[in-house]
N, C-alpha and C positions, 0 to 999 in steps of 0.2 A: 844472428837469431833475433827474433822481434818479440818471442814471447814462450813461455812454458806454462801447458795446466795442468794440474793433475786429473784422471777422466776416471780411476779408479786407486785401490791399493796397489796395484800393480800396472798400470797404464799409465803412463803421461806424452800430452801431444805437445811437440816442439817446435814453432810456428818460426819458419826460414825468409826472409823476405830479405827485397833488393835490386838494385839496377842489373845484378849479375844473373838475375833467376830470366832474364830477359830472353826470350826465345825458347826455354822450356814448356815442350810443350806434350800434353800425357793425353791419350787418346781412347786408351782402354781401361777398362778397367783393371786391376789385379796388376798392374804393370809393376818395376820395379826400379829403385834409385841405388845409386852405391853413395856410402857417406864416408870423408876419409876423418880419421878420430884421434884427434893428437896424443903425444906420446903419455898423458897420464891423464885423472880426468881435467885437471883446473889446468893444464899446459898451453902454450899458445902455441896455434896449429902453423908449424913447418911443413908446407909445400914440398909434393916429392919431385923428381925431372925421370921424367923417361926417355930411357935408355936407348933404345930402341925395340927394346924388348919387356922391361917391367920398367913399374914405379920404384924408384930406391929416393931413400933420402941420406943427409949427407952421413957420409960414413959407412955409407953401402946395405944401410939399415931397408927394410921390404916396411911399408907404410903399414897400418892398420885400417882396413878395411868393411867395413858392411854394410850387407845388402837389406831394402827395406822396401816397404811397399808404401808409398805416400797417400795418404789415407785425403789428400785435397790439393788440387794444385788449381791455383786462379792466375794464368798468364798473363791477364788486363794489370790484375794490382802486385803481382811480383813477388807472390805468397806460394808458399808450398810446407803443406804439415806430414810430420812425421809421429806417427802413434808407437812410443817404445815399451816395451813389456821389461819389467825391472826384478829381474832376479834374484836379484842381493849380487849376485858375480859377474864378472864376464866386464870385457871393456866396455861393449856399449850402454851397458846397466848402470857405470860406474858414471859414466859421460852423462848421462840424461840425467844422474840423480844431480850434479853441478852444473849442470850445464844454465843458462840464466842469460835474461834480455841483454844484447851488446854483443854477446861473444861469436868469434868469427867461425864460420862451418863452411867446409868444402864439399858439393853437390853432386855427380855426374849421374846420365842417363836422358832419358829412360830406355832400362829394360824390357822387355816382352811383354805384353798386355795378353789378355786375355778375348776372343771373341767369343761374343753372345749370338749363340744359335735362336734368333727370336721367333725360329718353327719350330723348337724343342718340343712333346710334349708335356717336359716336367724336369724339374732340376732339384740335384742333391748337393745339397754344400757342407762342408765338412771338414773343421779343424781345432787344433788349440788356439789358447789365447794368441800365440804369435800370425794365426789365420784373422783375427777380426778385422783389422783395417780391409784385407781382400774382399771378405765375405760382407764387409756392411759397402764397398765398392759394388760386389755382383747386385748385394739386392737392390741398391739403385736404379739400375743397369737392366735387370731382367725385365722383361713386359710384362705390365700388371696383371694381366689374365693369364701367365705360368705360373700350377700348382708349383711350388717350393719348399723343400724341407732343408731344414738349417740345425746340424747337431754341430755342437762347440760344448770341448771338453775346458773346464778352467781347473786351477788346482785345490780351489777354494769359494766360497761362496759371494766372497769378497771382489773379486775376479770379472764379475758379469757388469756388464755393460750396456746401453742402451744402444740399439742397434736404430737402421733406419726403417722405417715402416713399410710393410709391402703387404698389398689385400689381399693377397693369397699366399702368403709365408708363413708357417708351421715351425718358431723356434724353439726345441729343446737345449739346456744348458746338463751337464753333465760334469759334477766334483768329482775331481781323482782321488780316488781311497789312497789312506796316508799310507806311505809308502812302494805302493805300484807306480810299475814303471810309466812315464808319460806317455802317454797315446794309450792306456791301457784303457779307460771310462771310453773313448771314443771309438777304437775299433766296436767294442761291443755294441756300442750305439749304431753304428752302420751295421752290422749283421744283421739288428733287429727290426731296422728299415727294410719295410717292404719297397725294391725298385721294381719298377712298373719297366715295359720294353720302351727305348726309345726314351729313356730318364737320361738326362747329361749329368755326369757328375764332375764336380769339383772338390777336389780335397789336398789340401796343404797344414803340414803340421812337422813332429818331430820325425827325422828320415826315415829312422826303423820303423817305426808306427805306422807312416803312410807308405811305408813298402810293403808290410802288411796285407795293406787296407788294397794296397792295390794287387796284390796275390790274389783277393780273394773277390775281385772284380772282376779278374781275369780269370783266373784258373777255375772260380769255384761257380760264379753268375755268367760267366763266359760272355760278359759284355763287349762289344767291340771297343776295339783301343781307340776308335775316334770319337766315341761318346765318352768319353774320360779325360781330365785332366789330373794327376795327383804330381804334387810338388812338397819335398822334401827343404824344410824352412830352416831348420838347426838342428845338431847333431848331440844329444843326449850326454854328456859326461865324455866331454873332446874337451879339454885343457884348453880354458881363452876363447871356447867358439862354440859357447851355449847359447849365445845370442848372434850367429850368425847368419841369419838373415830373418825379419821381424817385417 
């Protein structure tokens, strides 16, 4: 790792460089990396051998794993940042909050990227805090003259973050009332969004929420499935896998 900042209460980006990031190369937006996260947070990372079928490490132990969306990768200088959202629990909460310049991190991917329909006539993006590296990726990414609306539920007001600038991007922020369930502020958010025909949407958050969110894209807006993308990031009150994938 080359470096750690904090970007909010609950954010911190974890800057990976090196001769091994060499060839890494990310193309789309929204795409995704696995990070393997040693057996405690301050441990030194043991490398797993595959099997020919899983990763085990010695003793027949299954690695620790998650999934992330790298929020910057620069292939020329050997850099790739990860944006981690800090729970208080969950392994990878516990890793970023020690994690610090020197220490060694094991990388693979990328995953799936996302493609930009740049004849859309309007795009809706839509998640929790563990959606913003995607979402501040899309606005990048979308062509300056697509109207865009951007709802992102955080848990607190503390939460928000400064996003990237787009001339025609529409961002509301939406605090979870204390105690509703997460994804609760943000389905409601999407309901009250008017979608126009021919709207792309994007939405990634916590799995129940955006399986929700996508019921009612489908079943109730009756949008086609190819103007949609929803992605299910972390599973709500799963033992060890609140932060599984950020």
């Amino acid at each position: 790792m080359a470096g750690v900042r904090p970007l909010s209460a609950r954010l911190v980006r974890i800057t990976f460089a090196g001769a091994e990031l060499d060839g890494l190369q990310i193309d789309e937006p929204a795409a995704s990396v696995r990070l393997l996260l040693p057996g405690s947070a301050t441990a030194a990372l043991v490398m797993p051998i595959w099997n020919g079928n899983e990763f085990l490490l010695p003793g027949g132990r299954r690695p620790t794993i998650r999934t992330f969306t790298p929020r910057r990768s620069d292939p020329v200088a050997r850099e790739l940042d990860l944006d981690v959202v800090l729970h208080g629990t969950g392994r990878a909460s516990e890793w970023a909050v020690a994690a610090e310049a020197g220490r060694q991190a094991a990388i693979s991917g990328p995953g799936r990227g996302y493609t930009i329909d740049r004849d859309a006539p309007a795009y809706l993006l839509a998640g929790d805090e563990s959606a913003i590296p995607a979402i501040s990726q899309l606005l990048e990414s979308l062509p300056p003259e697509t109207p865009t609306q951007v709802e992102i539920e955080v848990p607190a007001p503390e939460g928000r973050v400064a996003l990237p600038e787009h001339p025609n991007a529409t961002i509301e922020w939406h605090d979870l009332a204390p105690g509703a369930p997460p994804g609760d502020a943000l389905i409601a958010a999407v309901r009250r969004t008017e979608i126009a025909p021919g709207t792309r949407v994007w939405a990634a958050g916590e799995a129940a929420a955006v399986q929700r969110i996508r019921r009612y894209l489908f079943n109730e807006l009756a949008i086609p499935r190819g103007q949609t993308t929803v992605r299910g990031y972390w599973k709500h009150g799963r033992a060890g896998d609140d932060d599984d994938e950020k």
